[in-house]
Phi, psi and omega in degrees: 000165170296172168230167188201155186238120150285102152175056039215118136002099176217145185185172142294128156323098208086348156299313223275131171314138180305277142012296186279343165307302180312289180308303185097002184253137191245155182191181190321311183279036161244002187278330210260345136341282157291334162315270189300064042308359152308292191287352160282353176266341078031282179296316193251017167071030191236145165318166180241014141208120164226111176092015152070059182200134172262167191297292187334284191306324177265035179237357200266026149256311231297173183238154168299331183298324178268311184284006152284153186259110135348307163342297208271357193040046174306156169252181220272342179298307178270340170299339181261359167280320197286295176308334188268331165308328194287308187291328165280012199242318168321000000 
């Protein structure tokens, strides 16, 4: 088995794995969590808690077409690797 370290919660907002609020244990997916909100303020240009809404919640209807941030000219192809990368470490 694995070993895991208990111990009192600090984090960025909307970084922090869901999971790990609960449990208090921290491990790879939680690394791989913030990583996938990263690359989602990274595809839509938004903070990963803005407007008292976390990113995970305004990116969990959208289509890539609405969650590219137009700023940025993702073209649509790779906006949709990046989101489907994102979407698999949340």
């Amino acid at each position: 088995g694995g070993t895991h370290v208990t111990t009192l919660l600090a984090g960025t907002g909307g970084f922090l794995d869901p999971n790990c609020s609960i449990t208090g244990h921290f491990d790879a997916s939680s690394d791989g969590y913030a990583f996938g909100v990263m690359l989602l303020m990274l595809l839509t240009g938004r903070r990963a808690f803005e407007g008292g809404e976390t990113l995970i919640d305004f990116c969990s209807d959208l289509g890539v077409d609405v969650l590219a941030d137009a700023r940025c000219g993702w073209p649509l192809s790779v906006a949709a690797e990046v989101l489907a990368v994102a979407q698999g470490l949340v």
